[in-house]
C-alpha positions in Angstrom: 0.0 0.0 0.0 2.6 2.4 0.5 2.6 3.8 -2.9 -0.8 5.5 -2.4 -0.7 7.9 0.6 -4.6 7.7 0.8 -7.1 4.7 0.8 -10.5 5.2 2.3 -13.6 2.9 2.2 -16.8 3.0 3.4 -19.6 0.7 3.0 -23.0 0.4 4.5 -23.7 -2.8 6.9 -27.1 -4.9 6.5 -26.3 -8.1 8.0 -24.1 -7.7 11.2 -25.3 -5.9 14.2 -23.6 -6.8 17.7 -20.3 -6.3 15.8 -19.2 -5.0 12.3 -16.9 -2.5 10.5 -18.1 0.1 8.1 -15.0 1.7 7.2 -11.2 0.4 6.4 -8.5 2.6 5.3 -4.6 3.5 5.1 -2.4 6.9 5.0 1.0 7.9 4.4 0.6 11.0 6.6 2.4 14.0 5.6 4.2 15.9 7.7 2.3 17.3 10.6 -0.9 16.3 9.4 -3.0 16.8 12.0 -6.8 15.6 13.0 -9.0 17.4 15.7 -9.2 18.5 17.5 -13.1 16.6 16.9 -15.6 14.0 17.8 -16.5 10.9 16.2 -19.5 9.4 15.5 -18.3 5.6 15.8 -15.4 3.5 17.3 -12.1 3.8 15.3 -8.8 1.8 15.3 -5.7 2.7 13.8 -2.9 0.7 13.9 0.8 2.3 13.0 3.2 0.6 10.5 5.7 3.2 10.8 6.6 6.7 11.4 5.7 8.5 15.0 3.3 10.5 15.8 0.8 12.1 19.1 -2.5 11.1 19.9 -4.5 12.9 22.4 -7.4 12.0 24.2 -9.3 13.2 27.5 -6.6 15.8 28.3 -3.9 13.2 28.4 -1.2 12.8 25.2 0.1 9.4 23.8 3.3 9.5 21.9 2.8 6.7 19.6 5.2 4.4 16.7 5.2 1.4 14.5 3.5 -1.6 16.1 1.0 0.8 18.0 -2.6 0.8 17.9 -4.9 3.8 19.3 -8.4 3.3 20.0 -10.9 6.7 19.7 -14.2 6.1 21.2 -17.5 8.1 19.5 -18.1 11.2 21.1 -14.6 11.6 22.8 -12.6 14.8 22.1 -9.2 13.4 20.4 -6.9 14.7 18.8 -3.8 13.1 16.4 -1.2 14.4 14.5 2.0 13.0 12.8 5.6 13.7 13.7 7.0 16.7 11.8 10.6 14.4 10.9 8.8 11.0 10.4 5.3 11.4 10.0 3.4 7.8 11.1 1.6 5.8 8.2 -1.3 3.9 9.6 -4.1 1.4 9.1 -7.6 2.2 10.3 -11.0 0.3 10.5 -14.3 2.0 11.8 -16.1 -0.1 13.5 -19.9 -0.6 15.7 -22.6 -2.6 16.8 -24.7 -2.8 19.9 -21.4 -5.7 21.5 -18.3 -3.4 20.9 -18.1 -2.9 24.4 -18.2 -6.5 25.6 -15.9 -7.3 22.8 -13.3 -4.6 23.6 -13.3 -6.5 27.3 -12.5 -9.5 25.7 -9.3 -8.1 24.4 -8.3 -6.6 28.1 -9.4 -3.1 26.6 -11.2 -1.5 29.4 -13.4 2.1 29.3 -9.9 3.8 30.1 -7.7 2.2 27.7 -7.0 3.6 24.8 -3.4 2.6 23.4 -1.7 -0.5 23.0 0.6 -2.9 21.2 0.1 -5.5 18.4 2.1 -8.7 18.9 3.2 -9.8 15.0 3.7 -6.1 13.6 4.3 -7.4 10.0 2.0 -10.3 10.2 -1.1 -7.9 11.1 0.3 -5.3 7.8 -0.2 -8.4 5.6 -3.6 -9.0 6.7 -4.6 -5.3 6.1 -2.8 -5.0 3.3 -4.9 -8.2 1.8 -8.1 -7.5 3.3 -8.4 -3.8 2.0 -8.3 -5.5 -1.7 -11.3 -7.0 -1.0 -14.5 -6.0 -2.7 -16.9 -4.7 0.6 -19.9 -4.9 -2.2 -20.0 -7.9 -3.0 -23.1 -10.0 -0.5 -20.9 -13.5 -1.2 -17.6 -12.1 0.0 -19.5 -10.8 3.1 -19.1 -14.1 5.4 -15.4 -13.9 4.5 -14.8 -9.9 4.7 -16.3 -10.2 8.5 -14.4 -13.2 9.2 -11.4 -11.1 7.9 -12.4 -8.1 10.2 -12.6 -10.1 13.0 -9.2 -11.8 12.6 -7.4 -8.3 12.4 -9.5 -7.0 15.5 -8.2 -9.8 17.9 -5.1 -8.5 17.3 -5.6 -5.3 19.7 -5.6 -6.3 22.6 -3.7 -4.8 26.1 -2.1 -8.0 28.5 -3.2 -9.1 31.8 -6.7 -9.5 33.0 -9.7 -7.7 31.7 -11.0 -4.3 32.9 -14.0 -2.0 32.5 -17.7 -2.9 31.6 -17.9 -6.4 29.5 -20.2 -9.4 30.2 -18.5 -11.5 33.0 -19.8 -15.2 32.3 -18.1 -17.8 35.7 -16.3 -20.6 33.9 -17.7 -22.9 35.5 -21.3 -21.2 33.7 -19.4 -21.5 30.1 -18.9 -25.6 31.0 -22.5 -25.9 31.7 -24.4 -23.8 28.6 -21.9 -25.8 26.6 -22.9 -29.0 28.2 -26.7 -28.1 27.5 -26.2 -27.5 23.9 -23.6 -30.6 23.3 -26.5 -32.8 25.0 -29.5 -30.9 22.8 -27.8 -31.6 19.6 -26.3 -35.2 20.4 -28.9 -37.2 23.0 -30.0 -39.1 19.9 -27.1 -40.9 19.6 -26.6 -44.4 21.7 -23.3 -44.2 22.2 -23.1 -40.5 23.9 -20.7 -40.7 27.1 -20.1 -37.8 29.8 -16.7 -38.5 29.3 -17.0 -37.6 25.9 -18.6 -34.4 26.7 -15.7 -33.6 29.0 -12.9 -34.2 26.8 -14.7 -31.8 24.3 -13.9 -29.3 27.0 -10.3 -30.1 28.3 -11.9 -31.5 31.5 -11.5 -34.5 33.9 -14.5 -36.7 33.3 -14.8 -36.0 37.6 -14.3 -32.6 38.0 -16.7 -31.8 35.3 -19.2 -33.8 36.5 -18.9 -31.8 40.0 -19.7 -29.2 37.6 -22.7 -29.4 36.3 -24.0 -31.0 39.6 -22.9 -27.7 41.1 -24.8 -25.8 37.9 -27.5 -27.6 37.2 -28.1 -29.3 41.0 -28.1 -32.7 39.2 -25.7 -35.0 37.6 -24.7 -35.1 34.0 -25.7 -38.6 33.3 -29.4 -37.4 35.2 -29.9 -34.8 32.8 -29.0 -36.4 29.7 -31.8 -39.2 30.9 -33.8 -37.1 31.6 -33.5 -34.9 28.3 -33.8 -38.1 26.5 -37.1 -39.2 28.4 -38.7 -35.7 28.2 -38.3 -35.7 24.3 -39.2 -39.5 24.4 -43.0 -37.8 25.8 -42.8 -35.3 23.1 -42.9 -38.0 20.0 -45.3 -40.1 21.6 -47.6 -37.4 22.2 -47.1 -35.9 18.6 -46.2 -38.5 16.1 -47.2 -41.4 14.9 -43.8 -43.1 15.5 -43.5 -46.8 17.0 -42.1 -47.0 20.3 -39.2 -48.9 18.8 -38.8 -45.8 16.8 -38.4 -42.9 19.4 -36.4 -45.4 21.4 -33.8 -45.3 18.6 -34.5 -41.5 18.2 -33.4 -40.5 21.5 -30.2 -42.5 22.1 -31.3 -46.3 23.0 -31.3 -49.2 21.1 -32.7 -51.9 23.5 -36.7 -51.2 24.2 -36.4 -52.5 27.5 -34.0 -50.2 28.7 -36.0 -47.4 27.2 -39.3 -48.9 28.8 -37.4 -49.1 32.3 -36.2 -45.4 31.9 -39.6 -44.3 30.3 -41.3 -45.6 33.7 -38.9 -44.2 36.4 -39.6 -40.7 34.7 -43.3 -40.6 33.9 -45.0 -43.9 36.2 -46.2 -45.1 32.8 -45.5 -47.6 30.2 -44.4 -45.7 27.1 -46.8 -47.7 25.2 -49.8 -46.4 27.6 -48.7 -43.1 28.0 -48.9 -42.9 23.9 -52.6 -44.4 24.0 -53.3 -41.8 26.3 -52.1 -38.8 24.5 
């Protein structure tokens, strides 16, 4: 990019809304240039590539080089201009949605935080430099041009443990949501183990189980018999499928043991309980 000392796009978003860019582009400053002082409208991130250059913000100045990021935030009074000897070049991306918030706390970038580091300076150029050929118009890029985004974005983040406003979700609460949606879209299958479950999420078969029981005030095995069984009722109430059938459709392929589990949960034969629906 550096033979143009100007690149900037703008693009309207219709698909994304907790998190999207409208707005990529690059700049060989000259020198001095100067911004602000001003307000923006959105969030903007510009990541130097070389060059120096001040960026103030709230009263308080930043002297900034290559390998730098700045964050402005809409509505903040900034201010940025480049070195008069070696004016900065930078990338930029302009960026919204109704999750920037939480999203900047996943990167350790608190409601204070404004400046920090990337980690692989020339790595994160390349990925600009490729992703600002793309064409932002075209609807079948637009899976790939966000995917793109969000690549670059995870690059700006500031070490050490998150600060400011974000969504603060326990661990232990993370195990047990993904637990309820690995059981939802595998209790069909006969040869589903909670050990299985627990590898999927780095854990010892034991300690996770103390887990959910600690979640979910039951055992893992208890719920996913008891999912089982609960969607077991909802085909015999609603189809016309044989009992053979919904005992293969939720996970079992020996009628008696479905029969035996059927009863412990609802007092009633499967058989009955579908005659009585």
């Amino acid at each position: 990019m550096s033979e143009k000392l100007l690149k900037d796009l703008f693009f309207k978003e219709y698909y994304f809304s907790d998190f999207y860019f409208f707005n990529v582009g690059y700049e060989k400053c000259q020198s001095s240039h100067r911004f602000g002082p001003s307000l923006r409208d959105n969030y903007i991130v510009h990541f130097v590539i070389s060059g120096k250059g001040r960026y103030t913000v709230n009263d308080t100045t930043h002297y900034l080089g290559a390998g730098d990021f700045f964050l402005i935030r809409p509505n903040e009074l900034v201010d940025y201009e480049a070195d008069a000897q070696d004016p900065w070049e930078y990338y930029w991306i302009g960026f919204s949605g109704t999750k920037v918030k939480e999203i900047l706390h996943t990167n350790g970038i608190g409601a204070k935080d404004y400046i920090g580091q990337v980690g692989a300076q020339k790595e994160l150029q390349e990925k600009f430099e490729r992703f600002m050929q793309s064409d932002f118009f075209d609807d079948s890029q637009k899976l790939a041009n966000q995917a793109h985004f969000c690549d670059i974005f995870s690059s700006f983040k500031i070490p050490g443990e998150n600060r400011g406003m974000g969504v603060h979700v326990s661990r232990t609460k993370k195990y047990s949501e993904a637990f309820l949606l690995y059981v939802e879209n595998n209790y069909y299958r006969e040869d589903l183990t909670i050990e299985e479950i627990a590898k999927s999420m780095y854990l010892h078969p034991a300690y996770f189980s103390q887990v959910i029981k600690e979640e979910l005030g039951l055992t893992a095995l208890k719920y996913l018999n008891l999912y089982r069984m609960n969607k077991a009722s909802q085909l015999l109430k609603t189809t016309e499928l044989s009992v053979e059938q919904i005992a293969s459709a939720v996970g079992y392929q020996n009628r008696h043991s479905f029969t035996r589990a059927f009863k412990n949960r609802f007092q009633s034969s499967p058989t009955r309980y579908k005659l009585e629906k």
